[in-house]
Z-matrix of the N, CA and C atoms (Angstrom, degrees):
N
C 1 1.448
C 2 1.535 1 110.72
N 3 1.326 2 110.50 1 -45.30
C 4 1.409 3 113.70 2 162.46
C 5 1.364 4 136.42 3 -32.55
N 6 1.608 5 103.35 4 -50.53
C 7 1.258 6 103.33 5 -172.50
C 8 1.756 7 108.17 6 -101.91
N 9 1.526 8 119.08 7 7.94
C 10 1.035 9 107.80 8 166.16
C 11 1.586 10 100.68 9 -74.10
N 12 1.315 11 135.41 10 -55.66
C 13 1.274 12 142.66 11 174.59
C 14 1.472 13 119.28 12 -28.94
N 15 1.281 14 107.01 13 -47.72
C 16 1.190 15 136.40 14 -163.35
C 17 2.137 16 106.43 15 -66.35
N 18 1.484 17 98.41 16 -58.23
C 19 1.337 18 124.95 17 -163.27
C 20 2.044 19 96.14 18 -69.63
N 21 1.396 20 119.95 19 -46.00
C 22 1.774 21 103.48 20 -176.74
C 23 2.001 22 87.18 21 -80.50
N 24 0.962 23 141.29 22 -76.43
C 25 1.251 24 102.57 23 179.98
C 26 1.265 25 160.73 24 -7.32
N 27 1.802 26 123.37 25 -52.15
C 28 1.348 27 147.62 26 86.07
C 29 1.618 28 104.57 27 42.40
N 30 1.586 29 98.85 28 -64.59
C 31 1.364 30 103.97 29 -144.01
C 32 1.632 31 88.33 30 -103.30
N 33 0.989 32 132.60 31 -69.64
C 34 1.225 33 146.74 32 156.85
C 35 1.971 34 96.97 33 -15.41
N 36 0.586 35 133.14 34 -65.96
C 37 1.653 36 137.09 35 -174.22
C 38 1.555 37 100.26 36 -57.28
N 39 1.514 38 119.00 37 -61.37
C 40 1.302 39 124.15 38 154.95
C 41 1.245 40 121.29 39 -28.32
N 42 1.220 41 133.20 40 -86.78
C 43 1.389 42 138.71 41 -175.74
C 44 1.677 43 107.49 42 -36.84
N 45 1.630 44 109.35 43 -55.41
C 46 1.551 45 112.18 44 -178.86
C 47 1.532 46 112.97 45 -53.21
N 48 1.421 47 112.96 46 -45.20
C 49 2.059 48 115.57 47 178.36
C 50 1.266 49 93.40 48 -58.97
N 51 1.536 50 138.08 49 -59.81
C 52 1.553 51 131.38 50 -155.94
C 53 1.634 52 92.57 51 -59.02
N 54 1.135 53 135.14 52 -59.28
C 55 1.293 54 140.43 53 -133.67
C 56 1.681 55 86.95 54 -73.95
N 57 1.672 56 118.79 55 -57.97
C 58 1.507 57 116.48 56 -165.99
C 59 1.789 58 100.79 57 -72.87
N 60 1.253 59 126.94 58 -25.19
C 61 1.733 60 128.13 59 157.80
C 62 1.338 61 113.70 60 -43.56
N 63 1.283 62 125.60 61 -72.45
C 64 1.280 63 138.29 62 -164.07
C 65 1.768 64 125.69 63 -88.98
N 66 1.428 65 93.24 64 -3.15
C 67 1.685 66 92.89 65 -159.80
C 68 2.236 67 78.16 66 -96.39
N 69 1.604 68 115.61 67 145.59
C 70 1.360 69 111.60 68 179.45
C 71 1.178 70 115.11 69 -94.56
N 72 1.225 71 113.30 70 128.02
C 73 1.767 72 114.52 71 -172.36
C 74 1.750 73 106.40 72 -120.11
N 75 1.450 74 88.43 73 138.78
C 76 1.981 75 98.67 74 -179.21
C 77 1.541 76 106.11 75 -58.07
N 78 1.394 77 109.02 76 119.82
C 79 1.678 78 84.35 77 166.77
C 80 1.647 79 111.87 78 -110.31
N 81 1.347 80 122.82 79 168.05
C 82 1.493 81 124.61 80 177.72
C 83 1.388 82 121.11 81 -49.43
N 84 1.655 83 128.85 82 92.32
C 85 1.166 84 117.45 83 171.41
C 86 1.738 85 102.17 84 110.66
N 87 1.760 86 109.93 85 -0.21
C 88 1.363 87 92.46 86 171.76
C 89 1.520 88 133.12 87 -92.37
N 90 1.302 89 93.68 88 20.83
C 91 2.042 90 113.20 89 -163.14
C 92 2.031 91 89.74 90 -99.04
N 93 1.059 92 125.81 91 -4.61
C 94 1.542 93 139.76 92 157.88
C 95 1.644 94 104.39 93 -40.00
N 96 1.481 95 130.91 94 131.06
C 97 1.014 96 118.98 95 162.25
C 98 1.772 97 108.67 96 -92.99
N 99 1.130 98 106.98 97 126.18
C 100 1.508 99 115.91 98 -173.93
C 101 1.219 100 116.05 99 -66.38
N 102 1.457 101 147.36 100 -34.27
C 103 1.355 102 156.39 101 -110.93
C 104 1.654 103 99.95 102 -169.90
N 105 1.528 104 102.89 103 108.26
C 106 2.010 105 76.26 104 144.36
C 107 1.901 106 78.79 105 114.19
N 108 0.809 107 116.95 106 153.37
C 109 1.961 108 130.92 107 149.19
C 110 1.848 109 105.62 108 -85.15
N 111 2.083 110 90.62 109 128.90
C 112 1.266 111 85.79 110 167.09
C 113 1.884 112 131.19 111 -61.48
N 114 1.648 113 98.72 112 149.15
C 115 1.623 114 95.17 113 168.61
C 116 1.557 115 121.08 114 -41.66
N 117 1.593 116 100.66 115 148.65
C 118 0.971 117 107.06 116 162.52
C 119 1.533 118 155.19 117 -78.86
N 120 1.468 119 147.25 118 76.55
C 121 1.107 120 127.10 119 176.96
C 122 1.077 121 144.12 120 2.09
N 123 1.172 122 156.77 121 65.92
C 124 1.416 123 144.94 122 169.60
C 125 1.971 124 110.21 123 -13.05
N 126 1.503 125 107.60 124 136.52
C 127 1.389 126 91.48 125 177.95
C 128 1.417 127 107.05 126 -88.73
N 129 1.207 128 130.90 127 -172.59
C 130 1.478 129 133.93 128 -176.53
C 131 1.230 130 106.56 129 -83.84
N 132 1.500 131 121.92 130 -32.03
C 133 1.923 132 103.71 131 173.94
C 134 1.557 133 107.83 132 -87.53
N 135 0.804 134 140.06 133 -22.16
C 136 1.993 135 137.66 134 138.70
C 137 1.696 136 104.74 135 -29.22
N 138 1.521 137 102.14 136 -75.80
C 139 1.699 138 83.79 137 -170.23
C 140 1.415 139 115.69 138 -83.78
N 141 0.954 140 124.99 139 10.69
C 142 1.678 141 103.17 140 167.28
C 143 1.599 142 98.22 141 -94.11
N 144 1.712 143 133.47 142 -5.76
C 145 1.201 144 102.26 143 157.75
C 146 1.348 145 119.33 144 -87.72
N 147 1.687 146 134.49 145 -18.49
C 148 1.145 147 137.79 146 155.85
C 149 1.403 148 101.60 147 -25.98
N 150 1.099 149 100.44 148 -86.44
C 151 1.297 150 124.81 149 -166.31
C 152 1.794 151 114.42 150 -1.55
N 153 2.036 152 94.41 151 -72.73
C 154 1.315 153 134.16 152 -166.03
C 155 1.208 154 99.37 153 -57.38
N 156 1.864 155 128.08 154 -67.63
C 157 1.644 156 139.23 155 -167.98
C 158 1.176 157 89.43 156 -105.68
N 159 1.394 158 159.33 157 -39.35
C 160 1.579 159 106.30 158 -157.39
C 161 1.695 160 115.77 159 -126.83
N 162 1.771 161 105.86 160 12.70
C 163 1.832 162 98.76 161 173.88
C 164 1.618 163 99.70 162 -88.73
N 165 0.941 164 139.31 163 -3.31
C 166 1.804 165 133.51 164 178.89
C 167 1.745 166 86.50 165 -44.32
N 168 1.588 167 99.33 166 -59.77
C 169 1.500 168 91.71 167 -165.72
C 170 1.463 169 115.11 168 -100.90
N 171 1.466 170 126.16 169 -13.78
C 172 1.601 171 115.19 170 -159.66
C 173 1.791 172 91.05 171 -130.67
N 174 1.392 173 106.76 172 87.96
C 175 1.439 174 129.25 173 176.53
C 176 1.450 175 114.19 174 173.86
N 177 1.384 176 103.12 175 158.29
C 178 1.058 177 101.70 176 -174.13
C 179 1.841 178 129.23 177 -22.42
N 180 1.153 179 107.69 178 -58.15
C 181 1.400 180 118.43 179 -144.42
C 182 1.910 181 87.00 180 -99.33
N 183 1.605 182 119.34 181 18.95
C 184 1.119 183 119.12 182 177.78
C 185 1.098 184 132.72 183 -105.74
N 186 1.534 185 140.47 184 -133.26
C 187 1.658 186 139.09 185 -166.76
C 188 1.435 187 91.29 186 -90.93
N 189 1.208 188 129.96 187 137.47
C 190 1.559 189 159.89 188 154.65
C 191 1.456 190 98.67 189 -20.40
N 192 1.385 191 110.58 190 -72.92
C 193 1.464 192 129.52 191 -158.62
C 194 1.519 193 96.23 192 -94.02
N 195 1.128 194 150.25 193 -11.32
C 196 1.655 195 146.35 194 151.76
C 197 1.411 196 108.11 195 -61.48
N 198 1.148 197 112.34 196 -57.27
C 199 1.521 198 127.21 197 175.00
C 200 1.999 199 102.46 198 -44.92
N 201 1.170 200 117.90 199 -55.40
C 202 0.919 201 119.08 200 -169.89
C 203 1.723 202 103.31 201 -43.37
N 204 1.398 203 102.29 202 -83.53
C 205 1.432 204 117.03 203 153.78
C 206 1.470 205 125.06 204 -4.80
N 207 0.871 206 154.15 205 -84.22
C 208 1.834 207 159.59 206 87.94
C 209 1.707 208 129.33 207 -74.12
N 210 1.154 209 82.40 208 132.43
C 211 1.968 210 90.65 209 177.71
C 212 1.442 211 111.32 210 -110.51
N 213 1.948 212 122.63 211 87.14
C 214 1.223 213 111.72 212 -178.96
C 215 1.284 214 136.83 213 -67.33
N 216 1.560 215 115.43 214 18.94
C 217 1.138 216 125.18 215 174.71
C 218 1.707 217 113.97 216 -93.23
N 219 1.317 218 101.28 217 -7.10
C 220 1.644 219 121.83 218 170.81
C 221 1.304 220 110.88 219 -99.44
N 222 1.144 221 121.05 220 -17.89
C 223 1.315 222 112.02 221 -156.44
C 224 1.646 223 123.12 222 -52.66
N 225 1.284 224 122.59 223 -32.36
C 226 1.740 225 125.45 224 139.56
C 227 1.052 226 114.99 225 -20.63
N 228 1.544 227 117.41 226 -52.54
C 229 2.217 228 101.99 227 169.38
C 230 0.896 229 160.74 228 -83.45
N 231 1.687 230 86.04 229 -17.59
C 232 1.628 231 83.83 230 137.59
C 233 1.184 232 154.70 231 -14.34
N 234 1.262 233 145.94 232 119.20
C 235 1.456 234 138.10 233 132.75
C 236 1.246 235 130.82 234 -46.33
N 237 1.410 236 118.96 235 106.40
C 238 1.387 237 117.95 236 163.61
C 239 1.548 238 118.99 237 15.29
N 240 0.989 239 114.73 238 -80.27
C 241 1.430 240 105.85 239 -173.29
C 242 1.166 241 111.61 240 -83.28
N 243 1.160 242 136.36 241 -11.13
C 244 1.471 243 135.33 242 165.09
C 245 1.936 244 104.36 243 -56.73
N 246 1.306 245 102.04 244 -47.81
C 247 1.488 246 107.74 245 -178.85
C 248 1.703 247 104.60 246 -62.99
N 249 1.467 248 131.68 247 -54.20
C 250 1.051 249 134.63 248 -165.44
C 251 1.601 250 105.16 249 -73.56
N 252 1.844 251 126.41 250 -13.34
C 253 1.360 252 108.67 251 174.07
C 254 1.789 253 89.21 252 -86.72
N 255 1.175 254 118.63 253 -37.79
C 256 1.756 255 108.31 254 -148.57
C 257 2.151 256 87.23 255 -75.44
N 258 1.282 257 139.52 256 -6.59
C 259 0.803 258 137.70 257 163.03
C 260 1.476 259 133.93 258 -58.07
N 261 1.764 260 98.17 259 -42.10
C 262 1.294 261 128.93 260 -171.53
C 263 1.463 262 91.25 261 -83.57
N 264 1.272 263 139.24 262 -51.37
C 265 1.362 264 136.92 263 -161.97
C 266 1.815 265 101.45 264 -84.68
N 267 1.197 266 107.24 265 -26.19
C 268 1.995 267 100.21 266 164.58
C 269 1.470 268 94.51 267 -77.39
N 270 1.206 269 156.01 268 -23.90
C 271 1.513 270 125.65 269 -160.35
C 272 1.804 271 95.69 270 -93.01
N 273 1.733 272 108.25 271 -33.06
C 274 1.045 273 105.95 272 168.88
C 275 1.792 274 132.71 273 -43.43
N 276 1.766 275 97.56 274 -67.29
C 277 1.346 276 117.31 275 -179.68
C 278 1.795 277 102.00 276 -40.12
N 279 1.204 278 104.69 277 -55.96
C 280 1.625 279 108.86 278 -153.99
C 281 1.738 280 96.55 279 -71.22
N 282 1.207 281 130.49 280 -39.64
C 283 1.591 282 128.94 281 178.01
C 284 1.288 283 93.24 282 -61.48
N 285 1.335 284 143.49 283 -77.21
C 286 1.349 285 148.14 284 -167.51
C 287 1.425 286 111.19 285 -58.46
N 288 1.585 287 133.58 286 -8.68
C 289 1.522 288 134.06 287 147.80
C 290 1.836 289 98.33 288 97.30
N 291 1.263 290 113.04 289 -14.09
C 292 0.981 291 118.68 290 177.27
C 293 2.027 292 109.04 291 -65.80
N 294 1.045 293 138.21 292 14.38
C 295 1.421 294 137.46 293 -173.48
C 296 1.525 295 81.29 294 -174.73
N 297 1.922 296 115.43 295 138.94
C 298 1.568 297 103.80 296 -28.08
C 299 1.646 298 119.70 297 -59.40
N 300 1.242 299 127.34 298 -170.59
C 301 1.305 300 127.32 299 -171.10
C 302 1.341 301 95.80 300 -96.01
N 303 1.485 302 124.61 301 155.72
C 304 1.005 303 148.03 302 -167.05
C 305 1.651 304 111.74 303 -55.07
N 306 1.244 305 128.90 304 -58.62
C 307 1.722 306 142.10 305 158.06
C 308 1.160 307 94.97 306 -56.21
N 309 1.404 308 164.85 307 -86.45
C 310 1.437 309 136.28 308 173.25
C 311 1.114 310 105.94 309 -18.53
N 312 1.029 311 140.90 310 -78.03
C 313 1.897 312 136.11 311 -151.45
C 314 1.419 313 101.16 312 -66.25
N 315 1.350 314 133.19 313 -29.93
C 316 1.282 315 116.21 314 178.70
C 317 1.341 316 107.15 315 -85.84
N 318 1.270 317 135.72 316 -11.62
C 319 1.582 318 127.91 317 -149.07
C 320 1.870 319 78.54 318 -103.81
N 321 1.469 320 108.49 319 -32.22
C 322 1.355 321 96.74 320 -156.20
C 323 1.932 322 99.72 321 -139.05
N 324 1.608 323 99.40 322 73.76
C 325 1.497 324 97.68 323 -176.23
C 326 1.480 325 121.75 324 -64.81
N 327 1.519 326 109.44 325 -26.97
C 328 1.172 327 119.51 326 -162.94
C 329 1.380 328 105.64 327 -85.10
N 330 1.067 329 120.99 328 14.90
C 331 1.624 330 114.18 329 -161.32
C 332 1.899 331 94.04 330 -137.65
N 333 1.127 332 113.22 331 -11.75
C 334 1.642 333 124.30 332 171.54
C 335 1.595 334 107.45 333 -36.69
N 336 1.313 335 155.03 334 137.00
C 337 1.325 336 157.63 335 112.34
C 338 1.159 337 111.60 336 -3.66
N 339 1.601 338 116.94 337 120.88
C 340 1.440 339 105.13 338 -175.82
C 341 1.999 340 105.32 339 -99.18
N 342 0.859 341 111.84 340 -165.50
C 343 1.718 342 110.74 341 172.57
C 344 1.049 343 112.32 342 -57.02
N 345 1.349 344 132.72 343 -45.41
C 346 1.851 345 146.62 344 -162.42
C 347 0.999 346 77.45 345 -70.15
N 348 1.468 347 137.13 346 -80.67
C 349 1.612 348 141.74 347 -121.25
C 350 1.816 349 95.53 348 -66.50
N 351 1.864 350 106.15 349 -47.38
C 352 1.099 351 108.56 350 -161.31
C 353 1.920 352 118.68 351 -77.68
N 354 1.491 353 88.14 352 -25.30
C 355 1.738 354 96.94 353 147.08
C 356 1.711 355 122.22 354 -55.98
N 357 1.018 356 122.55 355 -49.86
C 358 1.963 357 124.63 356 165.54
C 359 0.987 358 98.84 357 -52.90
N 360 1.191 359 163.07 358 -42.27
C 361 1.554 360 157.92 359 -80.02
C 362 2.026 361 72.42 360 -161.66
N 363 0.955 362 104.33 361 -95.73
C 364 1.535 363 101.83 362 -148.99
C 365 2.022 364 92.67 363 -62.97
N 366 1.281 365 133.50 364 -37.26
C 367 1.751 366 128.65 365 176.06
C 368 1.688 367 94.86 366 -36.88
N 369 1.566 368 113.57 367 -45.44
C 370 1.671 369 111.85 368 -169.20
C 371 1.070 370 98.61 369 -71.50
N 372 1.474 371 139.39 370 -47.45
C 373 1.357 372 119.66 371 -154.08
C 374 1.571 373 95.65 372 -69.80
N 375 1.567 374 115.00 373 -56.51
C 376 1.596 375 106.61 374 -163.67
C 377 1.426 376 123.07 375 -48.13
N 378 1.785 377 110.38 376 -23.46
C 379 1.198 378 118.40 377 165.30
C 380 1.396 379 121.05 378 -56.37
N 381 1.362 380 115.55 379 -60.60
C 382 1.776 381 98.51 380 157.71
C 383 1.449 382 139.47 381 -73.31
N 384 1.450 383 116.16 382 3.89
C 385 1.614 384 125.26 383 -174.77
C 386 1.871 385 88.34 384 -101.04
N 387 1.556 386 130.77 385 22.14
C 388 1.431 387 129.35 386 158.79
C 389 1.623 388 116.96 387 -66.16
């Protein structure tokens, strides 16, 4: 008689440990990224030239194959150094004239990167390529 009593209890006690084991609970302070330096921000004179020349195409709602390249509408998900190479390769592109692309600059002269801008643009990247 005992151990009929005994045995759904048993089970019942069981089920309750699995459930508080397995079920995932928030704990205080575990939303911390452990590993790694947080991402970087873009500063505000960086993205308002983003902004102007280069989300038409490299953001969400932009060219397929730009996106591929960088998507500054992600740029928060980056990893650190993911941000500091795709940084290094905009200060590049834009000195070397290669970004924006050539049909951008004509469709949209007024909106081109001027020298200053592209000086901010590459001072930031080297700041994170330290």
């Amino acid at each position: 008689m005992k151990k009929l009593f005994a045995l759904p209890l048993l089970v019942i006690g069981l089920i309750f440990g699995l459930t508080l084991v397995l079920t995932p609970q928030q704990v205080s302070g575990s939303m911390k990224k452990s590993a790694g330096a947080p991402a970087t921000a873009m500063p505000d004179s960086v993205m308002k030239i983003v902004k102007r020349a280069c989300m038409d195409c490299h953001a969400d709602d932009g060219n397929g194959m730009a996106r591929m390249h960088v998507n500054f509408s992600k740029w928060d998900t980056y990893k650190p150094e993911q941000q500091a190479d795709k940084a290094k390769d905009m200060c590049k592109e834009l000195t070397k004239g290669g970004m924006p692309t050539k049909g951008w600059k004509k469709k949209n002269a007024d909106l081109v990167p001027t020298q200053a801008e592209m000086d901010v643009i590459c001072r930031w990247s080297a700041a994170l390529n330290k």
